[in-house]
N, C-alpha and C positions, 0 to 999 in steps of 0.2 A: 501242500498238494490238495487239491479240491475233492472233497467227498465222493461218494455217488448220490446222496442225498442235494447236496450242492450244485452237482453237475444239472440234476434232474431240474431246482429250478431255475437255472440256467438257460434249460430248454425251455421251461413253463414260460419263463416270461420273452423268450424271442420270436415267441407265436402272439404276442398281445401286444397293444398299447401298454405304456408304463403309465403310472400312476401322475397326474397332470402335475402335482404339489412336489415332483420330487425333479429334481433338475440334475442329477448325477447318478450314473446307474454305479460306481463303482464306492461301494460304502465301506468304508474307511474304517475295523473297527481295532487298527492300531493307528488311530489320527497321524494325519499330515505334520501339523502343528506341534506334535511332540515330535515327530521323528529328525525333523531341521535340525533340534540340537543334535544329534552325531552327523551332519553333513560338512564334506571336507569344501572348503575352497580352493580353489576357485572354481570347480568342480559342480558344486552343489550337490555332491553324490553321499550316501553311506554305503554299505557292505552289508549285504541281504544272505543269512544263514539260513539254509532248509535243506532238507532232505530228500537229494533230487535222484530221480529214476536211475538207476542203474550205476550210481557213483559214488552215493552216501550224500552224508551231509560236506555242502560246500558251498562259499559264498562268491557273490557277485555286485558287485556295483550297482546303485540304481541310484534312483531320485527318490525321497520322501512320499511321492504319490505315484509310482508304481509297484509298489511295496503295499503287504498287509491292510487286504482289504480282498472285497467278494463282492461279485457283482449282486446286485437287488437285496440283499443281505438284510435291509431292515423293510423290503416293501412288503406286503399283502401281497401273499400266494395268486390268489385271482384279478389283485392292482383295483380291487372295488373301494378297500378302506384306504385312511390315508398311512402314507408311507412313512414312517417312526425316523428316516434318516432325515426329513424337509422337517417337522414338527418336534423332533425333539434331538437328536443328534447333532446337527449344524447349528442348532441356538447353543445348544449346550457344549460342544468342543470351540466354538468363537467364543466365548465368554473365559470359557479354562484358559485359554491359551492368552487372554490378557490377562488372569490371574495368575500363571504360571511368569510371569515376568519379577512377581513378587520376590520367588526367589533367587532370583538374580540382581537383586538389587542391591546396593553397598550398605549398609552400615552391620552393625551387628544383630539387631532387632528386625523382626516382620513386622511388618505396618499393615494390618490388613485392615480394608474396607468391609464392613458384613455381606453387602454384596458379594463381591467377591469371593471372599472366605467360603460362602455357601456355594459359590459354582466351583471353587475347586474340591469341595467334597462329592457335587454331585459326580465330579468329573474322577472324582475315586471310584464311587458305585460302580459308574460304567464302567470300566475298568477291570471291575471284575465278575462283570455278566455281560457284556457285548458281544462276546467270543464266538466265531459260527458255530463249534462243539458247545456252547453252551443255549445258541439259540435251538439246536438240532433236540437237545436234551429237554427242553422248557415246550417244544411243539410235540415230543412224544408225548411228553407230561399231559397234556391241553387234550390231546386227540384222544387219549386212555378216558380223560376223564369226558370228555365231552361223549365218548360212544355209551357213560355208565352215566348220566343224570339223571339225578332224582324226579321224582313224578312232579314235586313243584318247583325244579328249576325250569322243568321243560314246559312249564304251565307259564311260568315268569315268561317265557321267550314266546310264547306260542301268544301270548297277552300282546305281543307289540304287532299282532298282524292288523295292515292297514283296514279300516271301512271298507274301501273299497276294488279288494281282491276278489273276484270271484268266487273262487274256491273255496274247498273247506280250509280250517284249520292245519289238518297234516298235511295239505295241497302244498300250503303256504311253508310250512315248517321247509320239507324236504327242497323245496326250491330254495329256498334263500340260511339252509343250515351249515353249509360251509363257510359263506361269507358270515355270519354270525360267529361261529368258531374264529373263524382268523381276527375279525375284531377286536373279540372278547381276548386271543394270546396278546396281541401286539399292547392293549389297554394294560393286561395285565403285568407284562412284561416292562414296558415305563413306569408302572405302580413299584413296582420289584425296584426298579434302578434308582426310584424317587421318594424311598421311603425315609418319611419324615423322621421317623425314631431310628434309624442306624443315624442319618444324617445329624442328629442332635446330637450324637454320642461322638462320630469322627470331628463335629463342628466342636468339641469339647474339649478335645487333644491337645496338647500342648505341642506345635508345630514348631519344627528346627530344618535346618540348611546343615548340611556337613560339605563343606571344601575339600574335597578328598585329592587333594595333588600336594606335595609330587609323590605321585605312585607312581607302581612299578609298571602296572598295563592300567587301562581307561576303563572304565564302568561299561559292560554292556546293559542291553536290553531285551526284551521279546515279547511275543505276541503274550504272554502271562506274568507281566511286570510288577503286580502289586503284592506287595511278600505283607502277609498278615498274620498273628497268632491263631489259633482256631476258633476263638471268638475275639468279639472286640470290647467285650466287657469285665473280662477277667481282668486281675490286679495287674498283670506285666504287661496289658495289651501294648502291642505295635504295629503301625502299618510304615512299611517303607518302600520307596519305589525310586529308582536311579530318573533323575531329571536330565543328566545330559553325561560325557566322559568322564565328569570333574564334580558333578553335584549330587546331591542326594537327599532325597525329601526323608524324613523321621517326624513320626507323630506317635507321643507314645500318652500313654493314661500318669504315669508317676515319675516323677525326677530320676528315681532309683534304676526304673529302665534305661532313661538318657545315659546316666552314668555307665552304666554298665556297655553300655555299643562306647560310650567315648573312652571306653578303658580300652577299644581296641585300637592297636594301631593300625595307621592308614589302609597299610598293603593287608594287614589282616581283613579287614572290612571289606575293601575291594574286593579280594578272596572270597567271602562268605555271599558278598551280595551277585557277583556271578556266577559261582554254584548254584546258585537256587533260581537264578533268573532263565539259565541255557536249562538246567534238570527240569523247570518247571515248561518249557516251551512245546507248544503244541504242532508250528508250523513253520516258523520264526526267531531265529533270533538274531539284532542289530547290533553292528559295531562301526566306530569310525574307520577302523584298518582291518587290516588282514591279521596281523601281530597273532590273534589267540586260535586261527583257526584250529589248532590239532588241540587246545584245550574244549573248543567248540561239540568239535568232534566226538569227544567220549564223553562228552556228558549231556549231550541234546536227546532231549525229552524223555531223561533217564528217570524223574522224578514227579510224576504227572500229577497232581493235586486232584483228590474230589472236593467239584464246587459246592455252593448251593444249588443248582439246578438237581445234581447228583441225590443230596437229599431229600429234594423236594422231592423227584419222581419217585424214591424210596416212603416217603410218607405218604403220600398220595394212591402211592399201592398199598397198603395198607389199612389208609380208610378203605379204599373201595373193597376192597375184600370183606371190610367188617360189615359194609352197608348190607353187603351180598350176603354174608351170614346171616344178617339180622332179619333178611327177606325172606330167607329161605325156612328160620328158625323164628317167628315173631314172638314164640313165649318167652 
């Protein structure tokens, strides 16, 4: 169900031109490319779980691509900067989506190319900061901080006014400080998804396939599919995320973890890995059939995870509070 914050840019952008570099207004941030695997044939449909006005939660039939996504979702509020879905989303889910073949491939070992191996980690990041509730969360963040910057941030920006503007300095600031704001989130926000050092750490993982059939019902999925421990550096870390009905990606830090998930049986796993996928679901969640709706039902978005966005805005109020003390108090 679309926000009011969503709906609003909604409106923002159907009074503009879109941004020239971005050639789809409808941004995908539960990809196409993943969602095919629970599509029935001959059909080409899956079964779309949300929680519709006046009925509860119940699912519906769709295609891969009118499912999970929001329109302008990754463009520049004003459409001035470039749009983060042409530049960095579409390079980035083509690329996963031929590394995600990997695990489907037959023998018993991953063959990974480093290429690859590193776009399916990027394609984990996103994964778990793409989300509109998390971009809604990361623009509050940005705007908080952008209203409270320090005297030489604002000296850094006010440094980039051209030669040949008229006006003074704040002329210049106040015309062009939104677009500088939205800039600076979207930059920061691919920084966040593209960071080298988590990335070295999931690239470090010892990555496994689990065949999970014959189960009792299919692996679902949802708009918050990446199940992780609370860090990913701790000794048991794990990240696991259902790749299709039947499959299931497991990346863990120590053999001792692998053992332990292969100590469960099938239908246990299946169990534990859709409790946490329907509990953890914001808007969303996918299945091949109808088969679970009333398991659907009582556990959709019973279990909502704080992200990092969540923390971040929590730390970031906290500096600015200190800066604010230390302004007020300089002894």
């Amino acid at each position: 169900m679309p926000t009011r914050n969503s709906e609003k840019r909604r409106l923002e952008h159907s009074s503009r031109p879109t941004a020239q570099n971005n050639p789809s207004h409808d941004h995908h941030f539960v990809p196409v490319f993943y969602l095919k695997n629970w599509i029935v044939e001959p059909e080409k449909r899956l079964v779309e779980f949300a929680d519709r006005n006046y009925v509860g939660v119940k699912g519906r039939w769709t295609g891969p691509k009118g499912t999970g996504y929001e329109k302008f979702l990754y463009d520049a509020k004003d459409g001035r900067s470039h749009s983060l879905e042409a530049t960095f989303f579409e390079p980035t889910d083509s690329l996963a989506a031929v590394a995600m073949a990997t695990f489907f491939s037959k023998g018993a070992d991953l063959d990974w190319k480093p290429r690859l191996r590193s776009a399916w980690t990027r394609f984990l990041m996103t994964m778990m900061m793409r989300h509109p509730e998390d971009l809604e969360t990361f623009r509050r963040t940005m705007q908080a901080d952008w209203m409270n910057l320090t005297d030489e941030m604002k000296q850094a920006y006010l440094s980039q006014k051209p030669g040949n503007f008229a006006g003074s300095a704040e002329e210049w600031w106040e015309s062009n400080r939104d677009e500088l704001m939205e800039t600076a989130t979207l930059r920061t926000l691919r920084g966040l998804m593209d960071n080298a050092n988590v990335g070295t750490v999931i690239n470090g993982m010892a990555w496994n396939t689990a065949i999970l059939e014959p189960a009792a019902v299919p692996l679902l999925t949802s708009d918050r599919p990446v199940l992780t421990t609370g860090s990913l550096t701790e000794e048991d870390a794990f990240i696991i995320m259902p790749l299709s009905p039947t499959r299931l990606f497991v990346a863990v830090r120590r053999e001792e973890t692998l053992a332990t998930i292969r100590g469960w049986s099938i239908d246990e796993l299946v169990q534990i890995v859709n409790d946490e996928v329907v509990a953890r679901a914001e808007r969303f969640v996918f299945a091949s059939d109808m088969s679970q709706e009333s398991f659907i039902r009582d556990r959709f978005g019973t279990r909502r995870v704080r992200t990092v966005f969540h923390d971040l805005e929590r730390l970031r109020a906290a500096d600015r509070a200190g800066i604010l003390r230390r302004k007020a108090d300089p002894k």
